[in-house]
C-alpha positions in Angstrom: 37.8 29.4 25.5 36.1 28.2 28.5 34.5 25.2 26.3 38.0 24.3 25.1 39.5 24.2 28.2 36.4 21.9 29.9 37.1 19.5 26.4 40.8 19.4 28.0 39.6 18.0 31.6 37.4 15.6 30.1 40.0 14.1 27.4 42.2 14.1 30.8 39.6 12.6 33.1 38.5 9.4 30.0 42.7 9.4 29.9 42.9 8.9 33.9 39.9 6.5 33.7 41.8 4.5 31.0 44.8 4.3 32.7 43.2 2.4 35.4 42.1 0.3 32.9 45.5 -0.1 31.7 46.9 -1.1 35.1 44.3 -3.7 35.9 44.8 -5.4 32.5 48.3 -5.5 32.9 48.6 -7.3 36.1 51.1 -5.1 37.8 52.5 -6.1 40.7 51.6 -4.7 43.6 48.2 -4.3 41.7 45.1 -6.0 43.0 41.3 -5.7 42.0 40.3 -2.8 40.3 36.8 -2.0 39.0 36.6 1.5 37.7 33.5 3.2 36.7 32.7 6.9 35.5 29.2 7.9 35.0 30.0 10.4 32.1 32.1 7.1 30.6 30.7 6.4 26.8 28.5 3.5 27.0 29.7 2.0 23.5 31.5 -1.3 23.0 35.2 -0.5 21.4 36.7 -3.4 22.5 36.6 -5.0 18.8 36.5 -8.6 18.1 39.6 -10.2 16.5 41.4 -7.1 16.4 45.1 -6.4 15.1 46.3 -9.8 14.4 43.9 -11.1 12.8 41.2 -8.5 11.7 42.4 -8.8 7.6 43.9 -5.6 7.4 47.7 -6.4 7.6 49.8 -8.9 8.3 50.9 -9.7 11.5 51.6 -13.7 10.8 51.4 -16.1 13.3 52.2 -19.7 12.2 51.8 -23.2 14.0 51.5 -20.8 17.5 55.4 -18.7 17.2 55.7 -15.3 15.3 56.6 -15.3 11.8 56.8 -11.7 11.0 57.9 -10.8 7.6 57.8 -8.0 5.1 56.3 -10.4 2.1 52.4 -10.0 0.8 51.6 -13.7 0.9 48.3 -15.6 0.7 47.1 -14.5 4.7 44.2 -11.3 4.1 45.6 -7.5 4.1 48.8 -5.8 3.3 52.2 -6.3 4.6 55.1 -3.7 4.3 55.8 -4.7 0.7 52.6 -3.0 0.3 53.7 0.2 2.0 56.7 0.3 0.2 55.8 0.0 -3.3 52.8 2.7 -2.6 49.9 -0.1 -3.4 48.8 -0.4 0.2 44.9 0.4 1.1 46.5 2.5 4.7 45.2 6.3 4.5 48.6 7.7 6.2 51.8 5.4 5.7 55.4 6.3 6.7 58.4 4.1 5.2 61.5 5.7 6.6 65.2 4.5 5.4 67.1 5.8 8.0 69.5 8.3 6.0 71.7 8.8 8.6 72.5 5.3 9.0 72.6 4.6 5.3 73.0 7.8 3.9 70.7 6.6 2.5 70.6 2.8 0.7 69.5 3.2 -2.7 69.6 -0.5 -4.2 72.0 -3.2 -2.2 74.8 -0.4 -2.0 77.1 -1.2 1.4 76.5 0.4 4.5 77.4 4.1 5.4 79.0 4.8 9.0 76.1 5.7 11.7 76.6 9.8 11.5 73.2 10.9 14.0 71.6 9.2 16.8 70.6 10.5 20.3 72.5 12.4 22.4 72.4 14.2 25.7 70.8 13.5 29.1 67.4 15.4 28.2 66.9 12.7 25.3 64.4 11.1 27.6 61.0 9.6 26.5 59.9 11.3 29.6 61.0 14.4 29.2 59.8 17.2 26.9 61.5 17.4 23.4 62.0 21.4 24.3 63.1 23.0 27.5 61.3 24.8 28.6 57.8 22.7 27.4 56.0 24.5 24.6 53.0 23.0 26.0 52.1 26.6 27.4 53.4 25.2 31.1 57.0 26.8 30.8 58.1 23.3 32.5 61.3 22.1 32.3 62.3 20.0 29.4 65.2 18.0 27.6 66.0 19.1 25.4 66.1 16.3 22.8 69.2 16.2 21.5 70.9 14.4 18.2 74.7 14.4 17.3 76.3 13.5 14.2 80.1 12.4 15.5 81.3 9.9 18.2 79.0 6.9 17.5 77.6 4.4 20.5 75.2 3.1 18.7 75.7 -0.6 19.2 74.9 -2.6 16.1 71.8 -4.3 17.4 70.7 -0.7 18.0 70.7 0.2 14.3 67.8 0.9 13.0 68.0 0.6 8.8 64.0 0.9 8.0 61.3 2.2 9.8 57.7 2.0 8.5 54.0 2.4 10.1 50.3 2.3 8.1 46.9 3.3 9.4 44.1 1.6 8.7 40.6 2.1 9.2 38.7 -1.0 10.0 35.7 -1.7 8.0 34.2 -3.7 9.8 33.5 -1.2 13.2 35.2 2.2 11.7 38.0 1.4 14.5 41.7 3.2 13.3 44.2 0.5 13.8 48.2 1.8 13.5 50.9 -0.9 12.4 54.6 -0.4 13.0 57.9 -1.6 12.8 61.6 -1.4 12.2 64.2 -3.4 11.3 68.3 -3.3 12.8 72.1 -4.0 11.5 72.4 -7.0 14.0 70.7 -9.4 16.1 72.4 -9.3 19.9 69.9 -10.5 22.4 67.6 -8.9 23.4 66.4 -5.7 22.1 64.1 -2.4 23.2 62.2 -0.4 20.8 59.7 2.4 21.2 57.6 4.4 18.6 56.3 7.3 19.5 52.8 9.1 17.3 53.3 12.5 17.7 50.1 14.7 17.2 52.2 17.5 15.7 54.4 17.8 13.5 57.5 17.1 14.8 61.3 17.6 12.9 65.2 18.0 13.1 66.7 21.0 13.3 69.0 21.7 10.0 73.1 21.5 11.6 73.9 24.9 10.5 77.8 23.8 10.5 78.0 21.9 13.8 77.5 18.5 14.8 74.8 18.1 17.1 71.4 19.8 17.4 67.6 19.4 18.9 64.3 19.0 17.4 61.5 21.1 15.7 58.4 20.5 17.7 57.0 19.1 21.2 54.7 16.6 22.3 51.1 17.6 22.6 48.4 16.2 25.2 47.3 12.6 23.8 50.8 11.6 22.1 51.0 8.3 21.7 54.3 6.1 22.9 54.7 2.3 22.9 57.3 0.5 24.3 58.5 -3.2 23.4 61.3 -5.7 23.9 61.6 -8.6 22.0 64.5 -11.4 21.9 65.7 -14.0 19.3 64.0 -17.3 20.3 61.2 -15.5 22.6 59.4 -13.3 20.6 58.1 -10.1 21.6 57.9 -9.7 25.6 56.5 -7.0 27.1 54.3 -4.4 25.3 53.6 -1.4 26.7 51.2 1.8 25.7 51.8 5.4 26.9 50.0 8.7 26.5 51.4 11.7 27.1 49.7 14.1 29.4 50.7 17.9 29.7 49.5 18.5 33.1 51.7 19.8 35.5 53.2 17.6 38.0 56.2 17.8 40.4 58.1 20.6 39.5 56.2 21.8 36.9 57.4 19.2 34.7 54.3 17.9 32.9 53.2 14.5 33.7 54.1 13.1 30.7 53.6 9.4 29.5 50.6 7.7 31.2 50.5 4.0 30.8 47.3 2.7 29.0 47.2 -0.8 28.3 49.8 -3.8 27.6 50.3 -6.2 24.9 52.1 -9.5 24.3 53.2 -11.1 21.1 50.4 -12.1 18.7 50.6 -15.7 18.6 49.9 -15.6 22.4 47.3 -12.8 22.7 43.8 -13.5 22.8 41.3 -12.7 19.7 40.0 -9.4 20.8 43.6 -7.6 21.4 44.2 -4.4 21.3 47.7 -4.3 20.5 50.5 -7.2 19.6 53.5 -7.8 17.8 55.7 -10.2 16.3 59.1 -10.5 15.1 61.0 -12.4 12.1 62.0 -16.0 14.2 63.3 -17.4 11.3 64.8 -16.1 7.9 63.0 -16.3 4.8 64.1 -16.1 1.1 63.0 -12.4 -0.3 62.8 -11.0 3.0 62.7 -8.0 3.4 61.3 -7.1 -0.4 63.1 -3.5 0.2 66.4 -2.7 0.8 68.3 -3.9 3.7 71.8 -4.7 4.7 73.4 -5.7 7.8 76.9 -5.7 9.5 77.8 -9.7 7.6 76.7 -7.9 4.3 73.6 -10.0 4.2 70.7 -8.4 2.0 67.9 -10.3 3.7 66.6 -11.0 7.7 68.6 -12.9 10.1 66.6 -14.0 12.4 65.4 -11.7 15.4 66.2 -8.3 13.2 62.6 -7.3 12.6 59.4 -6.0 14.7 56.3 -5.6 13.8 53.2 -4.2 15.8 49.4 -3.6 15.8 47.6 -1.0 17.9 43.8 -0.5 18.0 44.0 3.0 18.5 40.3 3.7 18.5 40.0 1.0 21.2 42.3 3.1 23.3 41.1 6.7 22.9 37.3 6.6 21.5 36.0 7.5 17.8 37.3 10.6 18.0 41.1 10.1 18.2 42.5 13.5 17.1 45.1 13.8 14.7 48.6 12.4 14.4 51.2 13.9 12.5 54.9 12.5 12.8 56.4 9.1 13.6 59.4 8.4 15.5 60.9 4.9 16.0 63.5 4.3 18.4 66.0 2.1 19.8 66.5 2.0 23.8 68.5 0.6 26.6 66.0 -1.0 28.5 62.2 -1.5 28.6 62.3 1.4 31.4 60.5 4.8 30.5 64.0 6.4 31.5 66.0 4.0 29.3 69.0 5.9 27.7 67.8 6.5 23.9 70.4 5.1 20.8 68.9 5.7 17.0 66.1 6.9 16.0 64.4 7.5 12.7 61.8 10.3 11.8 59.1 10.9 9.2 56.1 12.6 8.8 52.8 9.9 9.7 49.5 12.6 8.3 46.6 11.0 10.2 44.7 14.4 9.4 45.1 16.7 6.4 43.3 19.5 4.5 44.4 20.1 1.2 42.7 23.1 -1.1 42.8 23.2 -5.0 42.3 26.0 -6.8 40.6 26.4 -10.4 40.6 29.7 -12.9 39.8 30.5 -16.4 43.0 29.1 -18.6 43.0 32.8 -21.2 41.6 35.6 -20.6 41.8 39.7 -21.1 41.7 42.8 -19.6 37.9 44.1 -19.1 36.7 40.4 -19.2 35.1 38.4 -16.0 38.0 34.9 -15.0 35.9 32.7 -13.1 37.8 30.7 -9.8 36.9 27.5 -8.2 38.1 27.2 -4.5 37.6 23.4 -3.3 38.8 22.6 0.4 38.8 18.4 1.2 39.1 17.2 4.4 41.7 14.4 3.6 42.3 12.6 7.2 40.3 10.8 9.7 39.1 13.5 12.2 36.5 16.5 11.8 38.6 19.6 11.1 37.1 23.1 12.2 37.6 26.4 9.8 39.9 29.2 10.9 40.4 30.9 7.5 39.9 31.2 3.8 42.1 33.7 2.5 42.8 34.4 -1.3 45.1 36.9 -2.5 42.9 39.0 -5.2 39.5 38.5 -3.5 40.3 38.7 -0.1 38.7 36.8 3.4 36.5 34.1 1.7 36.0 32.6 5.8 32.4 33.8 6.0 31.7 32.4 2.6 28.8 30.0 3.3 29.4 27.2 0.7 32.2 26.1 3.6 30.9 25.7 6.1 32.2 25.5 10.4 33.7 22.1 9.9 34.7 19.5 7.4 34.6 15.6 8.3 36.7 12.9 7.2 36.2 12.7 3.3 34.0 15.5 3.0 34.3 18.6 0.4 33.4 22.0 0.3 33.6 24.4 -2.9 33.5 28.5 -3.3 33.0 30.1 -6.6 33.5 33.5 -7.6 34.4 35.5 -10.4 36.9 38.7 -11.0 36.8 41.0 -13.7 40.8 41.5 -15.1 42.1 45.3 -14.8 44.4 46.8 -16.8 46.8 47.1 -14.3 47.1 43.5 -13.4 50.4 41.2 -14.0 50.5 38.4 -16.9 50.0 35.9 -16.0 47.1 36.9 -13.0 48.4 34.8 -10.1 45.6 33.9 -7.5 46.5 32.3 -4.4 44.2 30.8 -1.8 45.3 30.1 1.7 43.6 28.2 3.9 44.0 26.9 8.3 41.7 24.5 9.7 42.1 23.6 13.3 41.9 20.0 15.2 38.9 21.3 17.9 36.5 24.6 17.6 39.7 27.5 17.8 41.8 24.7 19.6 44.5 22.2 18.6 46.9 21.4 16.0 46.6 23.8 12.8 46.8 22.6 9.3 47.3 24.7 6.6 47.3 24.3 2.6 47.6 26.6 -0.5 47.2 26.3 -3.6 47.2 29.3 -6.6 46.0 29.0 -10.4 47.4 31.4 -13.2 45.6 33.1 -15.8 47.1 33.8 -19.1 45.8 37.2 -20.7 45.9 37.9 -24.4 46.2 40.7 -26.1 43.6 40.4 -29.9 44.4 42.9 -32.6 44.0 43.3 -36.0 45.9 45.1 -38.8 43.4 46.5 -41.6 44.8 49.7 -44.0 47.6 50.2 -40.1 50.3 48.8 -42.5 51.2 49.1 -46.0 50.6 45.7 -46.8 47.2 45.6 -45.7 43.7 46.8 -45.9 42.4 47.7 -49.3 44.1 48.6 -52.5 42.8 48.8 -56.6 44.3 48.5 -59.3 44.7 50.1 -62.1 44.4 53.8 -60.6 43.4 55.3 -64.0 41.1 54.1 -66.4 38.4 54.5 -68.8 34.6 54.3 -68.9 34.1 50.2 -69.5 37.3 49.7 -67.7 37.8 47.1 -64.8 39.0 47.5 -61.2 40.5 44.7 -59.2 39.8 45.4 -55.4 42.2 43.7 -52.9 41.3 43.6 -49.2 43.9 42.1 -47.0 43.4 41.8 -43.2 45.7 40.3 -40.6 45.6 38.6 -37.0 48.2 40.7 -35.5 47.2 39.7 -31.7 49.5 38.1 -29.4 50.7 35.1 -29.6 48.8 32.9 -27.1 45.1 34.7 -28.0 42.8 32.2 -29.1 41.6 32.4 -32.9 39.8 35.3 -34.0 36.4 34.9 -36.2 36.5 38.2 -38.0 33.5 39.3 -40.4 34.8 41.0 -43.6 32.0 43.2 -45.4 32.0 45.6 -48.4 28.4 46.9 -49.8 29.9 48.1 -53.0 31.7 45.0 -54.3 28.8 42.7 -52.7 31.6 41.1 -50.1 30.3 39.8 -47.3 32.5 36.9 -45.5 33.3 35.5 -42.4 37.0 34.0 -41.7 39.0 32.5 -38.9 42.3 33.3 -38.5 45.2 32.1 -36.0 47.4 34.5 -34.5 49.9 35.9 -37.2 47.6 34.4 -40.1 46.8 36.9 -43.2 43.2 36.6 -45.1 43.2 38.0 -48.7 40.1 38.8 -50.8 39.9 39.4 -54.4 37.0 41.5 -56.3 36.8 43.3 -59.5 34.4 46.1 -60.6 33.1 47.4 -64.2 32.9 51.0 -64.7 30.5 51.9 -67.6 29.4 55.2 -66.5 29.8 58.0 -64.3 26.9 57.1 -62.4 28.4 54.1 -61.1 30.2 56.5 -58.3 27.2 58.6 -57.2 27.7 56.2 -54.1 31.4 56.9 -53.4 32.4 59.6 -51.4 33.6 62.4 -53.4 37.6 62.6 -52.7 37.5 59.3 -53.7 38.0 59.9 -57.2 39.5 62.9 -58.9 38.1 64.6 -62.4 40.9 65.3 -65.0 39.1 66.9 -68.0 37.1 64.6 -69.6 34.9 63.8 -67.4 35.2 59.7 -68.5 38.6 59.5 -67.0 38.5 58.5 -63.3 41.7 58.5 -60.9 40.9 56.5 -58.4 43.2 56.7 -55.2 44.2 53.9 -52.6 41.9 54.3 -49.4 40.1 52.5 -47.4 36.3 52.6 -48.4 
């Protein structure tokens, strides 16, 4: 624990030596020189060239020097939020929200539904904790967050209809680069946004028959939050970049969002940003591709009605960012970190991700050996560290060596073993494997999967002389020496229904029978053979209660058995 807790002051200490940085590129006033240096600071360049803008990843458009922000893939290089949409996009995480409070939600071009949740309370602070007390460990005060469902304030300009972000990884340098944006019923002015990247998962509690209620989760150490106010006719103004740090400050309250870095709007920042945005300045035909309506019934953009952003995240916080795992945009008051909060809209944004699958034998039956296949994929964009491997028939599987401590972005690990079916055992055989990987070495966010595979056991029989209407018969049952006996051997699949075909081997020395037959469940195979009698001696090789002697010893009764 004591390594954990030393990674914890040093992600603090790089977050306090950032912030500096953050200050002196903003230009504060009040601010004057600043030259920070740390000795322990990585000595590799993440500054990036051309980043956000203009990198060919997505589309933040810029034309003839103004902002031209728009949901339509056109000619310029990389996605845009038609992309994300329609599910074709090349982000590894996206999140397209259609706020289904405020639209209930829009499926096609329908009208508009009354605004029926937004923010609510005096604890709905983007300073505050989104749980009071914290859950950060601390037992600081919090909000709580708060949403209601009755009373709307939401002004029009205030909202949100769609919310959306993408991650990207940069091929160029490996950097992680998040895009995000929204889009509102009305253009009014001037408007304030934030988005906050929450590194857990973070969630509304269910109403349970009231009208207001909090949230599911809490912000974490290294949250992400970017604040932004744009206006019709000047673009996007101020951009600022937050990150939330636990540590106890007055009060016990943690200290909570740290400013990083600023931004402006794209067509004005330089090559190498770190973070811009744009918004739609004028209206286009088309746009937005998805759907959208506003308070004059119009289907596409007014001007000043949509956002878009860039954020170099790896520039910010290092390769190794951590893990993300919800998105929140939101509307605000001011550009102020204790604006008063209006709409928001919430989805899940799964920067990291394990995902198991699990493999078995389709058939098989009791006594035999069902083979399993246990395959563990590291889906996201961070190193995740085991915790456990648990399946449900063969027990802990953690120590299994063929997964190993960790799993990196994109890598695989698989674990074979096999089971042997007892009698006792359901039918189907359900397996289940669960597994938990963690973001740090016993530290950090969990993430969980399962995943279980069925095996379907059969049960083979077959019915030879069990029923009257098969195994063998003859015919006639009294004859004469020189006399003929036709032999019929019937044999049927009587096994279950879902047991694979049998191959069953049918043999008789004394009628010279010797043939192999396949037969499907429920199928019947006959076989037909006849046999001369011209003397006694012919039986010598048949048991003796086969036959019975009546008198002349020429005349055989033969009885119906099973030779």
């Amino acid at each position: 624990m004591e390594r954990n807790k030393f990674s914890k002051r040093k992600r603090r200490a790089d977050l306090a030596r950032r912030f500096l940085t953050g200050v002196a590129l903003l230009g504060l006033s009040g601010v004057t020189a600043l030259a920070c240096t740390a000795s322990d600071e990585e000595s590799s360049d993440l500054s990036g060239v051309q980043k956000v803008h203009d990198v060919g990843l997505f589309e933040l458009d810029v034309v003839a020097g103004v902002g031209d922000g728009n949901t339509i893939d056109d000619t310029a290089a990389g996605d845009d939020w038609e992309n994300v949409f329609d599910g074709t996009s090349s982000a590894f995480a996206t999140a397209f929200i259609q706020d289904s409070f405020a639209n209930n939600p829009i499926v096609g071009w329908e009208a508009r539904t009354p605004e029926v949740s937004f923010f609510t309370g005096g604890g709905s602070k983007d300073t505050l904790c989104l749980q009071d007390p914290c859950e950060d460990g601390s037992g600081g005060p919090g909000g709580p967050w708060l949403y209601d469902t009755v009373n709307d304030v939401v002004p029009d300009k205030n909202d949100i209809v769609n919310a959306f972000a993408a991650a990207y990884d940069d091929p160029n340098d490996g950097h992680t680069i998040f895009y995000f944006g929204l889009d509102t019923y009305a253009e009014q002015g001037a408007n304030n946004v934030g988005f906050w990247f929450f590194r857990q998962p973070v969630t509304l509690e269910p109403l349970n028959g009231g009208t207001s209620a909090g949230f599911v989760g809490d912000h974490s150490d290294g949250d992400i939050f970017v604040a932004a106010e744009f206006t019709m006719g000047g673009g996007v103004g101020t951009i600022q970049v937050y990150q939330w740090d636990n540590t106890p400050g007055p009060g016990g309250r943690p200290m909570g969002p740290v400013l990083l870095v600023g931004g402006a709007d794209c067509a004005t920042a330089g090559a190498a940003d770190d973070v811009c945005g744009v918004i739609n300045e004028t209206s286009k035909a088309g746009d937005p591709v998805f759907p959208y309506l506003d308070k004059d019934g119009n289907t596409e953009y007014d001007p000043a009605v949509f956002a878009e952003f860039g954020l170099d995240i790896t520039a910010l916080l290092g390769q190794e960012i951590g893990c993300f795992s919800s998105f929140l945009a939101e509307t605000r008051s001011s550009q102020s970190l204790t604006a008063q909060l209006k709409d928001f809209a919430i989805g899940a944004f799964p920067v990291c991700g394990i995902e198991v699958t699990k493999e078995a034998d389709e058939l098989s039956k009791v006594g035999d050996d069902v083979n399993y296949t246990v395959t563990v994929e590291n889906t996201g964009r961070a190193t995740l560290y085991k915790e456990s491997i648990t399946d449900s028939l063969a027990g802990d599987l953690t120590a299994n060596a063929l997964c190993g401590e960790s799993l990196a972005p994109g890598e695989t690990c698989t674990i074979t073993y096999s089971r042997t079916v007892e009698a006792g055992d359901t039918d189907p055989v359900v397996n289940t494997v669960d597994i938990v990987y963690t973001e740090f070495p016993d530290d950090g966010l969990k993430f969980t999967d399962s995943d279980d595979a069925e095996t379907n056991l059969f049960q083979p029989s077959i019915d030879f002389g069990d029923s009257v209407d098969t195994g063998k018969s003859a015919s006639p049952t009294l004859l004469l020496i020189g006399g003929v006996v036709d032999y019929t051997l019937t044999l049927k699949n009587t096994s279950s229904g879902d047991t694979p075909n049998l191959e069953c081997t049918i043999t008789d020395a004394l009628l010279g029978i010797s043939e192999t037959v396949t037969l499907m469940s429920g199928q019947t195979h006959v076989i037909n053979a006849s046999e001369t009698f011209m003397d006694f001696g012919v039986f010598t090789n048949i048991p003796q209660d086969v036959r019975q002697l009546e008198g002349d010893p020429a005349l055989l009764r033969l009885r119906q058995r099973l030779v």
